[in-house]
C-alpha positions as a printed Julia matrix, in Angstrom:
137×3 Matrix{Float64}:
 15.63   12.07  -13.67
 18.13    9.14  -13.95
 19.09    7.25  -16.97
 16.8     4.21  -16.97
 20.43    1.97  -17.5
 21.11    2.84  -14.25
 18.23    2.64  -12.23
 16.03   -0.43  -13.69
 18.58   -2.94  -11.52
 18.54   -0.9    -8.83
 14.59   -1.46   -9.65
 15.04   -5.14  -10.31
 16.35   -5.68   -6.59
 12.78   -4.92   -4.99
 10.34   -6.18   -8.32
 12.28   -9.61   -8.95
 11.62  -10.02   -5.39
  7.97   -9.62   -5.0
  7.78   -5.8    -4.9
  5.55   -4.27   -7.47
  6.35   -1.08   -9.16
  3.98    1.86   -8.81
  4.85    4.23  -11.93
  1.55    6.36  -11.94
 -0.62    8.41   -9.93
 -3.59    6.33  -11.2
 -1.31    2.84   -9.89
 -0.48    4.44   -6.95
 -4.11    6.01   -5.89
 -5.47    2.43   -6.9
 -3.5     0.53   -4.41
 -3.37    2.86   -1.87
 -7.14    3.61   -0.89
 -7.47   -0.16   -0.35
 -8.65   -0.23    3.25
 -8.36   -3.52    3.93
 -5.44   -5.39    5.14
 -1.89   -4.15    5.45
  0.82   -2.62    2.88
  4.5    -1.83    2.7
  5.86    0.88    0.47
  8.94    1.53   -0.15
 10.55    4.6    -1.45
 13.31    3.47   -3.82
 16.41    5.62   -4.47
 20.02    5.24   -5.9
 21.89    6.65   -3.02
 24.56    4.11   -1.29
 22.07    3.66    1.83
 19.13    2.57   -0.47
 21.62   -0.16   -1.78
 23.45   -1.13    1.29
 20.85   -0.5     3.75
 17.03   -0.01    2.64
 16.44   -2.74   -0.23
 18.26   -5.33    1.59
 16.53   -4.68    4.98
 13.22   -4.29    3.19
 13.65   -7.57    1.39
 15.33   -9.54    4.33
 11.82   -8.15    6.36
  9.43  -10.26    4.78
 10.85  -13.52    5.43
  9.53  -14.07    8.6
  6.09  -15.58    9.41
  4.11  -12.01    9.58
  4.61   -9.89    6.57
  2.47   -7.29    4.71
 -0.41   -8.67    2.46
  0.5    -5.76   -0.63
  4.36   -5.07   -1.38
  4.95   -1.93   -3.24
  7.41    0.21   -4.44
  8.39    3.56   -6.02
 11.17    5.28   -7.21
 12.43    8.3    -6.73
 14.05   10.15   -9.59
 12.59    8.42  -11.74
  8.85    7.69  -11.63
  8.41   11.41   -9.88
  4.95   11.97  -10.17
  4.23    8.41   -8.96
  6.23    8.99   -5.71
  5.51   12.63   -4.94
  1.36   10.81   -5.03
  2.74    8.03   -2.66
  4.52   10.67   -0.31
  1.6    12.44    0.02
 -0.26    9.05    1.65
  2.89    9.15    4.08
  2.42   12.51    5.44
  2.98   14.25    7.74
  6.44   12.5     7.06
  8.11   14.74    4.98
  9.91   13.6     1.79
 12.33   11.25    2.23
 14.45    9.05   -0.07
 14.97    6.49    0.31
 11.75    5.24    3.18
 10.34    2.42    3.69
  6.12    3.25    5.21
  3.36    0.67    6.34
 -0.38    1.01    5.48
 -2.9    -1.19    7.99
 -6.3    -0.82    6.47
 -5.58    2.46    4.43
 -3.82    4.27    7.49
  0.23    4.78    7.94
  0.76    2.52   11.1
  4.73    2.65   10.72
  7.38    4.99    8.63
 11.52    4.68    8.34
 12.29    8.04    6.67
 16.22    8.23    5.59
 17.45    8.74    9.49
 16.26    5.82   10.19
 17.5     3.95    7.33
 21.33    5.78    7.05
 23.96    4.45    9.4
 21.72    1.43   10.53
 22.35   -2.28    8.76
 20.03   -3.94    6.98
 19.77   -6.5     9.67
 18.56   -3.19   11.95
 15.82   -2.5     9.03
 14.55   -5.89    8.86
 14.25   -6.09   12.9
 12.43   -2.6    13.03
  9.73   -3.83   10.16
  9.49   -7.28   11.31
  8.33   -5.72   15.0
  6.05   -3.4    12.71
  4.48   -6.34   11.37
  3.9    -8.42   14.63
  2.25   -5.82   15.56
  0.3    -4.69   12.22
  0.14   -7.51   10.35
């Protein structure tokens, strides 16, 4: 687990911009059985790529005219149990931090584990999602 000083801006980046913060197995189970309309989830993380690559792709993704109807987010090393339940909704992905997965009507339509996410700019992210949500959303 990471000291909460260093992770709650790290937090900050996705929740002061719309993303909510899924911190239980109850929150996480609540929002996820929704079957109706479409969610993104994203697998938070402190690792360089998460910083660089994943939050700003994620955020830069949802400023086009199509975007999710539910944003979400959990973090990993610190809210464990929280993201182990919201991995389990993204299998048969295996665990991956940080990831970024979309939900259409309770089902994963769409899923950027780390390898997709590592070595690709946030510009790359946003284009990958946005496509996601033409199509999904």
């Amino acid at each position: 687990m990471y000291p909460a000083e260093l992770t709650t801006p790290m937090a900050k980046d996705l929740t002061d911009f719309g993303f909510t913060s899924l911190q239980t197995v109850e929150e996480v189970d609540h929002q996820l059985t929704k079957n109706e309309g479409t969610t993104l989830v994203v697998v938070n993380s402190v690792c360089g790529c998460a910083a660089a690559n994943a939050r700003p792709g994620a955020k830069m993704s949802i400023q086009g005219s199509k975007k999710p109807d539910q944003l979400f987010t959990v973090f990993a090393g610190v809210d464990k149990s929280a993201t182990d339940r919201a991995r389990e909704y993204m299998l048969p992905y295996p665990p991956s931090s940080p990831s970024i997965a979309l939900f259409k009507d309770g089902k994963l339509v769409h899923m950027l584990e780390r390898h997709h996410i590592e070595g690709h700019t946030a510009q790359d992210i946003a284009q990958n999602l946005q496509k996601a949500f033409d199509h999904h959303c």
